[in-house]
Backbone bond lengths (Angstrom), bond angles and torsions (degrees), N, CA, C in turn:
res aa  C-N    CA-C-N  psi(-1)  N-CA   C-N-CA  omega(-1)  CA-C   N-CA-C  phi
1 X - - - 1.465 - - 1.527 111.98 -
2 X 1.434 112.28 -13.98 1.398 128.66 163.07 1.660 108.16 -18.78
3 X 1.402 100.25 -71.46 1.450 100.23 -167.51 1.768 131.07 -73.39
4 X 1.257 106.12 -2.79 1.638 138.67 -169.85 1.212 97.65 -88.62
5 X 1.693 111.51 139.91 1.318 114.83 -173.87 1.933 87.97 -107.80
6 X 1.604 108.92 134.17 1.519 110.96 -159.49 1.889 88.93 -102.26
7 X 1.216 104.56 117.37 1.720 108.37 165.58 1.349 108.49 -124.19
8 X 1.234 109.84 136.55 1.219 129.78 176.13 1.854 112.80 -113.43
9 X 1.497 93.13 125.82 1.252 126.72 -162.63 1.937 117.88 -83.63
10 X 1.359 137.90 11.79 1.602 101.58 -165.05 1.283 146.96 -0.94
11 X 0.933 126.92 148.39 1.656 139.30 -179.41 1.468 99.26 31.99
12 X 1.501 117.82 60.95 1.643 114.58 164.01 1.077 123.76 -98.00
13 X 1.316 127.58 42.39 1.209 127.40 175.42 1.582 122.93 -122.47
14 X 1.609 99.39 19.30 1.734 108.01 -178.40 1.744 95.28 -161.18
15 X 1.384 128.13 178.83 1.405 151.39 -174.73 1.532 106.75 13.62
16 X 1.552 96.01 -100.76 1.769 92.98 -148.58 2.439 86.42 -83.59
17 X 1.330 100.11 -43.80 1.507 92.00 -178.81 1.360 119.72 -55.92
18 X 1.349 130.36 -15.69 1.396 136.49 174.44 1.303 99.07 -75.06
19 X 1.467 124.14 -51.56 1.509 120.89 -158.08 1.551 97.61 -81.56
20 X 1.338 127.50 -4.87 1.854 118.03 170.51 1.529 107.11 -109.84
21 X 1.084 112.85 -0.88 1.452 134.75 163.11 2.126 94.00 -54.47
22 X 1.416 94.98 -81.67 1.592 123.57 173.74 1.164 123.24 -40.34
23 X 1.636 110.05 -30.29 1.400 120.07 176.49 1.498 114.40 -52.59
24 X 1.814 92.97 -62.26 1.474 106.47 -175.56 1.023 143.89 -81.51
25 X 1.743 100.04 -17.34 1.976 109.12 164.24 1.392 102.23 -64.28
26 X 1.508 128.95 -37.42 1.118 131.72 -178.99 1.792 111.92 -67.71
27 X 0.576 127.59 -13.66 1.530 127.25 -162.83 1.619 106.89 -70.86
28 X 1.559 120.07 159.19 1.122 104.54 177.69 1.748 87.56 -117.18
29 X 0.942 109.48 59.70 1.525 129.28 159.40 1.736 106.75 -122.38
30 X 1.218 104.26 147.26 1.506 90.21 171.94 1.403 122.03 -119.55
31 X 1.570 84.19 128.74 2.017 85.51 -179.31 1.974 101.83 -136.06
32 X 1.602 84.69 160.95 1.566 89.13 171.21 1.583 99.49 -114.41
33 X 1.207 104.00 138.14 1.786 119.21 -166.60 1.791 104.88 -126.28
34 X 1.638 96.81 126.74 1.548 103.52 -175.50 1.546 65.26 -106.03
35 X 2.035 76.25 147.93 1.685 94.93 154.51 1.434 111.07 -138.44
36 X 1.476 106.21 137.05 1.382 104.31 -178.27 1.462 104.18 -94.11
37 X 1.449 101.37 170.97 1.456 123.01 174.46 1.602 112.25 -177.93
38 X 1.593 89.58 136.61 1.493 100.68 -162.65 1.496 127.05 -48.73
39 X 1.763 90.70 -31.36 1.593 133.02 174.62 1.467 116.14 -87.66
40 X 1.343 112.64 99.25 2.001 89.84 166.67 1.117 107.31 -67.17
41 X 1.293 138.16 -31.31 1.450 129.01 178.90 1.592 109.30 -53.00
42 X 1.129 119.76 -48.77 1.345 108.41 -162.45 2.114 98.35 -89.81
43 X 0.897 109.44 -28.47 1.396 111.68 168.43 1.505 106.61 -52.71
44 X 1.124 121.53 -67.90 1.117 122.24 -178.90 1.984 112.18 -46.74
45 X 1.415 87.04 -55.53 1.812 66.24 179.19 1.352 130.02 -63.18
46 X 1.636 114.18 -27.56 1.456 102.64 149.84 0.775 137.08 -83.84
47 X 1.364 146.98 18.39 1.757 145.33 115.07 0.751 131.70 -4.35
48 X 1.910 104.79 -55.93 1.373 130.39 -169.95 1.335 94.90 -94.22
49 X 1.223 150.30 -50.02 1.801 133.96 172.14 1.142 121.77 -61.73
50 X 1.373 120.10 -8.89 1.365 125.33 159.62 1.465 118.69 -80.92
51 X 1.043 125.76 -30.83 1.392 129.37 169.61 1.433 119.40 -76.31
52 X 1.069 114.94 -30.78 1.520 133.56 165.88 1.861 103.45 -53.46
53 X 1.428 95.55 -66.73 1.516 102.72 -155.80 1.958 91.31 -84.07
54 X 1.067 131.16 6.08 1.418 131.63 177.22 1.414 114.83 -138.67
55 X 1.854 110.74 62.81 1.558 107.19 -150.51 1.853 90.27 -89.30
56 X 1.455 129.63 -7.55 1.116 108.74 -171.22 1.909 102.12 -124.79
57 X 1.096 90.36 31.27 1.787 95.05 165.48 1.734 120.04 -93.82
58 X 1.145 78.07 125.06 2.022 90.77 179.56 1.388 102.89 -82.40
59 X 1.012 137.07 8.08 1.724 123.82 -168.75 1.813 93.17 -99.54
60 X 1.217 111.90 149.88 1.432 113.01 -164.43 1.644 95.96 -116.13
61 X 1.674 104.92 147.90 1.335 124.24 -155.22 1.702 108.27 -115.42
62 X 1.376 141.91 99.88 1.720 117.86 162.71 1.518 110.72 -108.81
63 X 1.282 124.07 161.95 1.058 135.94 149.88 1.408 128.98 -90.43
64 X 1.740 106.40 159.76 1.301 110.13 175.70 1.570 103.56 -141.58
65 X 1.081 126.17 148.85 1.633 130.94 135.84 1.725 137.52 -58.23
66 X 1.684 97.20 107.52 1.480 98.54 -163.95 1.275 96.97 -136.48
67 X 1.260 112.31 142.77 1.768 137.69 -171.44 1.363 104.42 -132.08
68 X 1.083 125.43 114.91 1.701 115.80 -168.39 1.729 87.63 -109.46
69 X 1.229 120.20 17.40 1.617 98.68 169.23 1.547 96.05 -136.93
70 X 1.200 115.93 50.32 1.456 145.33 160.71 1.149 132.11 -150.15
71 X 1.620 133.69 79.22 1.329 127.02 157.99 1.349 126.44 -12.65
72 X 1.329 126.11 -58.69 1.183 120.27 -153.43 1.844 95.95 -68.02
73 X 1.625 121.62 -34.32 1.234 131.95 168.89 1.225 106.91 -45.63
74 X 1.334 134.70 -66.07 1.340 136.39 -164.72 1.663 105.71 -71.89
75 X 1.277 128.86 -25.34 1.594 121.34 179.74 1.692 95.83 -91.96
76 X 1.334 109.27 -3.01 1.916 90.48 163.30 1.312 110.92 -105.32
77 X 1.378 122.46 7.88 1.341 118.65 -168.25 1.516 80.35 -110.21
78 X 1.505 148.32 -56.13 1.296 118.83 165.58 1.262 147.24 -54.84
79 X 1.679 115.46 -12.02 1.238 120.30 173.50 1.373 103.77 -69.37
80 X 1.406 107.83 -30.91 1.994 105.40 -163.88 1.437 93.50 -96.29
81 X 1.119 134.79 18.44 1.566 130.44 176.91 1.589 96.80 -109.60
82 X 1.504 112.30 -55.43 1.309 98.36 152.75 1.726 170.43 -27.76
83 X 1.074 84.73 -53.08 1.393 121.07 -171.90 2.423 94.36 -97.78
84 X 0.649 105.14 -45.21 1.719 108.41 170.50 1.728 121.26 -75.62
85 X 1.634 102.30 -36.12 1.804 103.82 -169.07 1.724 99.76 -121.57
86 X 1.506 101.09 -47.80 1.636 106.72 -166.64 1.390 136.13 98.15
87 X 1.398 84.53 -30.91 1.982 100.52 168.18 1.346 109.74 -164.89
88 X 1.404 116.38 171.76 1.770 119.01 176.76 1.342 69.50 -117.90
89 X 1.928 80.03 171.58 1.507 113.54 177.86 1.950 89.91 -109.62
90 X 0.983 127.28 -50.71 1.511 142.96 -160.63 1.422 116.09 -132.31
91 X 1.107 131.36 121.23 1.747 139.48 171.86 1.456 113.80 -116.38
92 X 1.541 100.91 94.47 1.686 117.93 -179.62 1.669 99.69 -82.15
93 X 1.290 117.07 117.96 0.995 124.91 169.58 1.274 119.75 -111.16
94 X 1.644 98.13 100.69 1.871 104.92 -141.71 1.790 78.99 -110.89
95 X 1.741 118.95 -62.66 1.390 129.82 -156.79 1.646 113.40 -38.94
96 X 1.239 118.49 124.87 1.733 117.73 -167.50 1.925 96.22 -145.03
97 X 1.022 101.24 176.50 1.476 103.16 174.80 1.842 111.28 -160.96
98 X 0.818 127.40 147.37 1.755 132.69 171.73 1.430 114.32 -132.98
99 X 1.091 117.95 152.13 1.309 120.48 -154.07 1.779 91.22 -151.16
100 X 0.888 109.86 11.56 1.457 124.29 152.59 1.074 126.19 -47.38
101 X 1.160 154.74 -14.05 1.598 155.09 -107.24 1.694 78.12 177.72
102 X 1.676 134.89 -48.87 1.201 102.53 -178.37 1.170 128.65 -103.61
103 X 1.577 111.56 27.13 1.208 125.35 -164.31 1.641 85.17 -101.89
104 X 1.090 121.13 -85.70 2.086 128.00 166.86 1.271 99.15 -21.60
105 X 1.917 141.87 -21.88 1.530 110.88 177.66 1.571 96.89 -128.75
106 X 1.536 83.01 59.99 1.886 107.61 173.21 1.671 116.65 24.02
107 X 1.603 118.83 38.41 1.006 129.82 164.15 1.551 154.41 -122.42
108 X 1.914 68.75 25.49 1.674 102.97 153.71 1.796 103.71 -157.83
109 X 1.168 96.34 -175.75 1.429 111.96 -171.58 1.928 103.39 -102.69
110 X 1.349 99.78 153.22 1.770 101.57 -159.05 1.546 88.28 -76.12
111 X 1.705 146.10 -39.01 1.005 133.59 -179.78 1.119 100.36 -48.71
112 X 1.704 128.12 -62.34 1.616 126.49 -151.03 1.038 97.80 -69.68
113 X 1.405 129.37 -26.30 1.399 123.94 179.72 1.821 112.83 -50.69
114 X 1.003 95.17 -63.30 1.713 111.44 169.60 1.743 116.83 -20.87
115 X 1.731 74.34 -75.21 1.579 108.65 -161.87 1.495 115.46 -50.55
116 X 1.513 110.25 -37.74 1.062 137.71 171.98 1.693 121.57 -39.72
117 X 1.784 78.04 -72.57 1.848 94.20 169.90 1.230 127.65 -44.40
118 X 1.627 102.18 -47.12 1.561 102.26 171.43 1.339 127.47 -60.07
119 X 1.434 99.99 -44.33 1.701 110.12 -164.91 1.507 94.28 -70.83
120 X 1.321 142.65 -27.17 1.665 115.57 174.31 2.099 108.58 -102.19
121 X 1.025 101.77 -31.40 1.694 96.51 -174.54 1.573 104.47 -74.28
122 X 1.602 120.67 -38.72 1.169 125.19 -165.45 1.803 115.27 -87.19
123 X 1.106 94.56 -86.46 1.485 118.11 146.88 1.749 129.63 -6.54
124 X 1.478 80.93 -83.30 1.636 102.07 172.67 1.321 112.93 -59.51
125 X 1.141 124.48 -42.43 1.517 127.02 -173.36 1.215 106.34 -77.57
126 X 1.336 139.23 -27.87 1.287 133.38 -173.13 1.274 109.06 -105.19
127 X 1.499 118.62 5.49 1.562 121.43 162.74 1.700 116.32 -91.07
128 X 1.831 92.34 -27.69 1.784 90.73 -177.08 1.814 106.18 -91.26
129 X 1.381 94.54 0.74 1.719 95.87 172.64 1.283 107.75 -95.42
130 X 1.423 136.11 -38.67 1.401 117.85 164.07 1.395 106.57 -71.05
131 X 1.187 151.66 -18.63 1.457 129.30 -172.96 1.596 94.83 -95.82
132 X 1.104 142.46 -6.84 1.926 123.30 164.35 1.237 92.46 -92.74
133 X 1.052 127.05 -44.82 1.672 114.80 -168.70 1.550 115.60 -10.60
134 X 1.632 128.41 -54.70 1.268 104.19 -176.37 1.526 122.87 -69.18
135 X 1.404 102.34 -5.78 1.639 100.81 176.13 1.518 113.53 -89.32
136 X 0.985 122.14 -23.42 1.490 134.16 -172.86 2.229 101.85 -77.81
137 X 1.471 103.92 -23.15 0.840 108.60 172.62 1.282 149.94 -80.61
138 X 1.982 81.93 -19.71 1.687 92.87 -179.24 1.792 98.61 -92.96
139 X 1.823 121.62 27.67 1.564 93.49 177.74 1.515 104.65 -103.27
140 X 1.089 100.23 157.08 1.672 92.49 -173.77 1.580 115.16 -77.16
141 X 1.396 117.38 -2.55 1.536 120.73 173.57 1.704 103.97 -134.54
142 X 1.547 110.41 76.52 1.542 108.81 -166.43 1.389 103.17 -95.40
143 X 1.478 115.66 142.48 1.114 126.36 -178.19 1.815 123.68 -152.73
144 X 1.545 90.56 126.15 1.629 89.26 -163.09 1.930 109.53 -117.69
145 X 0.998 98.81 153.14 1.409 112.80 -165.66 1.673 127.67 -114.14
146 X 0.729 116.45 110.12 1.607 97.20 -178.40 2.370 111.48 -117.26
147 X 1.107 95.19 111.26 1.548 102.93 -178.67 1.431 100.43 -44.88
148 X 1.018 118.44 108.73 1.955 111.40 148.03 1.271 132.05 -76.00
149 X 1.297 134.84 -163.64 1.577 142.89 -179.70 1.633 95.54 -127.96
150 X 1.394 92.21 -164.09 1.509 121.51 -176.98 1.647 86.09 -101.12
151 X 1.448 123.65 81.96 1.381 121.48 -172.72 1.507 115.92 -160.11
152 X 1.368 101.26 42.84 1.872 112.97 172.15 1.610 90.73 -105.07
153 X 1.863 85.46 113.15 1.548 97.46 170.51 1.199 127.86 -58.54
154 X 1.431 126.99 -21.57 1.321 123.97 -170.81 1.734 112.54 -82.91
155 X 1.380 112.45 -21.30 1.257 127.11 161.36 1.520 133.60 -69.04
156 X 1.086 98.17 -28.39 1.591 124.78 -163.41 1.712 98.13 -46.90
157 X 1.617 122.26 -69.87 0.729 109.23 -174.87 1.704 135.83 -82.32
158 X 1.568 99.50 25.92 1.629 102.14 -177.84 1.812 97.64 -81.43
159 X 1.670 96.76 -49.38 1.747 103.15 -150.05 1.684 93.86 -154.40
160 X 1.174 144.07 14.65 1.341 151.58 169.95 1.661 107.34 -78.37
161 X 1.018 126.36 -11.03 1.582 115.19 -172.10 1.394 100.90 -102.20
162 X 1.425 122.70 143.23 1.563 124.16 -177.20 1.382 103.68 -112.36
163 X 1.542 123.13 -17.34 1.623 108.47 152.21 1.265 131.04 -82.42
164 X 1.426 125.18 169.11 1.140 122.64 -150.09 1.345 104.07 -107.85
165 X 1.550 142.51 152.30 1.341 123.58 -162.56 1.353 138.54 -71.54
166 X 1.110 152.15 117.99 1.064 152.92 -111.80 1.475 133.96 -111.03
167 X 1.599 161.13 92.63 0.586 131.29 -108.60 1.814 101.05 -100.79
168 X 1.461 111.25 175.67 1.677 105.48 175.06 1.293 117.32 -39.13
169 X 1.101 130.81 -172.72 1.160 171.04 132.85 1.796 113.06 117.07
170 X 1.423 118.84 -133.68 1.245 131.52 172.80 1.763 123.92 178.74
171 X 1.179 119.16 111.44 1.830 113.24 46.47 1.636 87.07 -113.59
172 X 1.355 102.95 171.18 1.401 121.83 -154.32 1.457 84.56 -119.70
173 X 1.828 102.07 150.33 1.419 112.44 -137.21 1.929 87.71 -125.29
174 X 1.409 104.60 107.09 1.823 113.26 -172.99 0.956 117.60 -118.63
175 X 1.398 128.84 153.82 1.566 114.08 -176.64 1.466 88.55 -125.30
176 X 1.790 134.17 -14.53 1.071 111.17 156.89 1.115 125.79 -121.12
177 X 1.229 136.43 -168.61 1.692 129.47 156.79 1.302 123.17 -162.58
178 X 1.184 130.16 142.30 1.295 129.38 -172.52 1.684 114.95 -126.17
179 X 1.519 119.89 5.31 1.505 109.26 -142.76 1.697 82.14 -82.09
180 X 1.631 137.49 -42.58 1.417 101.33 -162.10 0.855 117.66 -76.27
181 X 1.581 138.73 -8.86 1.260 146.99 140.48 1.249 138.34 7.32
182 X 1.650 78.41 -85.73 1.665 114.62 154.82 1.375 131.69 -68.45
183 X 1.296 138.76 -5.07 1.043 165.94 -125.79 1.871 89.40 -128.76
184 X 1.459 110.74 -67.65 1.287 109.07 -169.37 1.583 100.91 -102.28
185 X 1.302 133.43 -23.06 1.480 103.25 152.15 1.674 118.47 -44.15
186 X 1.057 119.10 -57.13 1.831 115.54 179.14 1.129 103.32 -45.76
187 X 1.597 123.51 -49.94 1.718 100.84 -174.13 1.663 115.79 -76.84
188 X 1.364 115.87 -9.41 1.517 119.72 155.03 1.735 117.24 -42.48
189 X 1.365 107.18 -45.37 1.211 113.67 -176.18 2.072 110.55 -44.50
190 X 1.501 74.27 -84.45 1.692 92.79 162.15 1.717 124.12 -28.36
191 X 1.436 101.45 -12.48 1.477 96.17 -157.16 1.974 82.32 -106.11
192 X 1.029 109.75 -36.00 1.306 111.94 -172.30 1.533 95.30 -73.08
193 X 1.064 143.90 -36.50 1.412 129.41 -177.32 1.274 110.14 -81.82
194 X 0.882 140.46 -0.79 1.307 157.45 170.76 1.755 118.95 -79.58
195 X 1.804 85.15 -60.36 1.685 81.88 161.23 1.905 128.51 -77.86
196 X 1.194 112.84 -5.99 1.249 123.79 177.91 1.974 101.87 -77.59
197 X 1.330 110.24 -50.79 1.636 102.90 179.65 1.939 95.09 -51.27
198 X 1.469 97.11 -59.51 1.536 98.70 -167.36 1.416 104.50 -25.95
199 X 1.634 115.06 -64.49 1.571 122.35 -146.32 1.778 112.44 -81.69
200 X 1.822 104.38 11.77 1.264 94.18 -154.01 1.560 130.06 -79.84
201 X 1.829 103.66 0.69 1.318 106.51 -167.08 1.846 80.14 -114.94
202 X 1.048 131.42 -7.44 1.605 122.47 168.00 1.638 120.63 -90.79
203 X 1.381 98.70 20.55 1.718 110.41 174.65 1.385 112.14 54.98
204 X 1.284 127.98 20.28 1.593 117.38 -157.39 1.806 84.57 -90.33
205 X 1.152 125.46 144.77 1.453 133.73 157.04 1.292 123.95 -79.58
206 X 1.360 123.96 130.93 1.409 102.47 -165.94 1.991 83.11 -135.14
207 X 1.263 105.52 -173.17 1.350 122.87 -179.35 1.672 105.80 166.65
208 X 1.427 88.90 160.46 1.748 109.59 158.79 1.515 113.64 -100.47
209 X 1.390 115.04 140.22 1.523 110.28 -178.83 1.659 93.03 -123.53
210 X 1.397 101.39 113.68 1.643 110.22 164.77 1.500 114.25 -71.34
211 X 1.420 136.72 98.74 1.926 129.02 174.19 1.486 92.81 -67.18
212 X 0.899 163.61 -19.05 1.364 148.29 -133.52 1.556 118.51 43.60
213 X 1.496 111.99 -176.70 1.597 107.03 168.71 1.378 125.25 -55.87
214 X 1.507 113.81 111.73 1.340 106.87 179.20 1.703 109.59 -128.08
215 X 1.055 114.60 149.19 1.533 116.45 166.75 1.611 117.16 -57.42
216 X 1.180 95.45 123.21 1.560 112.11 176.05 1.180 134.43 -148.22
217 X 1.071 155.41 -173.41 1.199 135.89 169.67 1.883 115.02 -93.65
218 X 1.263 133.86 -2.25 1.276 149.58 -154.98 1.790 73.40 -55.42
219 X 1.460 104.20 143.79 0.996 122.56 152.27 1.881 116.69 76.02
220 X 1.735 84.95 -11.51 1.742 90.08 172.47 1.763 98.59 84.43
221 X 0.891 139.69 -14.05 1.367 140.46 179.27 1.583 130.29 -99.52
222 X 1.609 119.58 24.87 1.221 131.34 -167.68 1.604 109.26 -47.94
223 X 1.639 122.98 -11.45 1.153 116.77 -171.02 1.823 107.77 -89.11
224 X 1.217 115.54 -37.13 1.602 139.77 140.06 1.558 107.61 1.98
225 X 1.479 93.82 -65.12 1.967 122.89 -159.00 1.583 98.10 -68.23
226 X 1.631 92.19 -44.31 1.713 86.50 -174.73 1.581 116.42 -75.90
227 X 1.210 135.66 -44.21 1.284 161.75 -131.19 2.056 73.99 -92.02
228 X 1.265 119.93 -25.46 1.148 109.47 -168.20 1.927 107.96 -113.57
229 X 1.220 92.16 43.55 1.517 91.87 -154.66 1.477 148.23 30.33
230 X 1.560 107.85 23.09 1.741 100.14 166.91 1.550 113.88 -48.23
231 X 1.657 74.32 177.37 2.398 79.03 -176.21 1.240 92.82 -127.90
232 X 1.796 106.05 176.25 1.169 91.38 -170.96 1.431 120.61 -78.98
233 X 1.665 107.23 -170.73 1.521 106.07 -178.79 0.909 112.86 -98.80
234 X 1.714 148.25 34.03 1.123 142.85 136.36 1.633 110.97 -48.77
235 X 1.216 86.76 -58.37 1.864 91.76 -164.21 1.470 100.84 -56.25
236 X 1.292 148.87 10.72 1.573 131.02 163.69 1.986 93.32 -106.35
237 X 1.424 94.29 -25.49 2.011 86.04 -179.54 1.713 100.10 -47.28
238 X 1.124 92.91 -63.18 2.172 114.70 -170.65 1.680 90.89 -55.22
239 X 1.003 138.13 -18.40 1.719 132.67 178.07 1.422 107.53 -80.00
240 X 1.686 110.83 -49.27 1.570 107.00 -169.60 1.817 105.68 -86.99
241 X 1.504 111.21 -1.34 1.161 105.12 -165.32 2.047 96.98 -85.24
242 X 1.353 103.39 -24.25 1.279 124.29 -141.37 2.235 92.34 -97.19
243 X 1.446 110.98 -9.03 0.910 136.44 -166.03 1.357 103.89 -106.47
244 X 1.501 124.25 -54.26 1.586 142.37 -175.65 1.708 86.87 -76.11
245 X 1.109 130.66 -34.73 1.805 124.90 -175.39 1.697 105.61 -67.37
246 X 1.445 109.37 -42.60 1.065 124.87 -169.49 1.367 126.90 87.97
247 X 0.908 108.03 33.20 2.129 127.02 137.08 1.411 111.80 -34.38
248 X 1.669 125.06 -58.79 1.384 102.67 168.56 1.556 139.93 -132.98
249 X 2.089 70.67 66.56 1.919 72.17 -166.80 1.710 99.00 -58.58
250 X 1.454 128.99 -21.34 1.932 108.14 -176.08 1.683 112.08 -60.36
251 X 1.192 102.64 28.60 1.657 94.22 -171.37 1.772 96.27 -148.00
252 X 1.036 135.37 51.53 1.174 154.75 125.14 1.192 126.12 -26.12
253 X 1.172 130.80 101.84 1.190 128.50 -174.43 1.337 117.99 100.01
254 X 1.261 115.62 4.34 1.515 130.15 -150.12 1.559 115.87 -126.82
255 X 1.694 124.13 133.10 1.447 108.61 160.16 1.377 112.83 -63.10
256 X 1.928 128.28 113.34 0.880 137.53 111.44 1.839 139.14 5.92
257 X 1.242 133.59 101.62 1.287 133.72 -174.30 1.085 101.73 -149.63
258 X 1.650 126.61 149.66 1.207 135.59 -158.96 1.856 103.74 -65.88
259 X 1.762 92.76 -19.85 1.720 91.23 -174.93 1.189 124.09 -103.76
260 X 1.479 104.13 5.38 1.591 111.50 165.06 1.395 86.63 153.79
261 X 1.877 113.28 -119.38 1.170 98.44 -175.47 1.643 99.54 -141.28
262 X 1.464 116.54 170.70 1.362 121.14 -170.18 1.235 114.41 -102.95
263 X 1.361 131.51 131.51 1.472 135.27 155.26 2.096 121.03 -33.20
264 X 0.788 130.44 134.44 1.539 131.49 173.59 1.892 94.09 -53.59
């Protein structure tokens, strides 16, 4: 496995992390790719549809169990990353969650709604990035990633909103929503520039990679995604794969977009 560049994937066991999952077993580069999932059950079954649908790829595949709004999850998912590989080459920090969708079908509360978002996209991610860090450190070409949204504030209000405008009064009557969502993707942003000052005398490359709208399951509503024209989620796999190759290392430090790169 010496010669394999080892990236480790979050939440690869559904939408856009499955399809960069696919990228790289497929690649005629060679890497070994952990994929987490919150679920071994459901990890596991895409293991097995990945092997199915990638019957002549040589790049080798493991899983792990990862909970990013559980420590004790994330220090067993590094002991066994440890103790099995020894180091990553790349840490895609793809796994996110919204709870948006159950806040509008009154089956959560608009704080937890919030609170929620943060504590696994925000939170969580910046707890499972300081706890690999020493593995991410020992590769000699380390490179870290953090997935964004449709969540550059300065844009937001040209063409960023996917509901339609709304009329007076209150409470105002939605069938979708995205803001806590979006809320802690933006502070993702922040979090990635943050880790880039951190990493800057340990050469690690870091960035945000914007996929654009893609079909996924976030939120349980993939039919939503389409009805609103996302594409599929291959095309952000082939973005982060094309990123981990190093297509754009001149954009370091930078949100990432398939069309170059985005303004904050």
């Amino acid at each position: 496995m010496a010669s394999r560049k080892i990236v480790l994937i979050t939440g690869g066991n559904s939408g856009l992390g499955y399809e960069a999952v696919k990228a790289f077993i497929e690649s005629e580069r060679p890497y070994h790719v952990i994929m987490s999932s919150r679920s071994l059950e459901k990890g596991k079954a895409a293991s097995d549809k990945l092997r199915q649908e990638c019957p002549n790829a040589t790049n080798t595949l493991d899983l792990i169990q990862l909970d990013l709004a559980s420590d004790e999850s994330i220090d067993q998912a590094f002991g066994q990353v440890q103790s099995e590989v020894g180091y990553i080459d790349t840490l895609i920090n793809n796994a996110g969650a919204t709870f948006d969708i159950e806040y509008i079908r009154g089956k959560t509360s608009l704080r937890e709604c919030f609170t929620k978002s943060y504590n696994v996209n925000v939170a969580g991610t910046h707890v499972l990035t300081a706890t690999f860090m020493p593995l991410l450190l020992k590769s000699s070409d380390p490179r870290l990633i953090f997935v964004t949204g449709l969540s550059h504030i300065n844009q937001a209000g040209e063409k960023y909103f996917p509901t339609p405008p709304l009329p007076a009064g209150w409470p105002k009557k939605l069938d979708f929503e995205t803001i806590g969502y979006r809320c802690s993707k933006t502070a993702l942003n922040m979090l990635m520039l943050d880790w880039n000052h951190k990493l800057q005398a340990d050469g690690v490359k870091v960035w945000c990679v914007g996929p654009g709208m893609l079909v996924t399951n976030l939120g349980g509503v993939p039919e939503l995604a389409v009805q609103m024209g996302a594409k599929h989620p291959s095309i952000g796999g082939q973005l982060l794969k094309k990123v981990v190759e190093g297509e754009r290392d001149d954009s370091v430090g930078k949100i990432v977009v398939a069309a170059g790169v985005n303004p904050w």
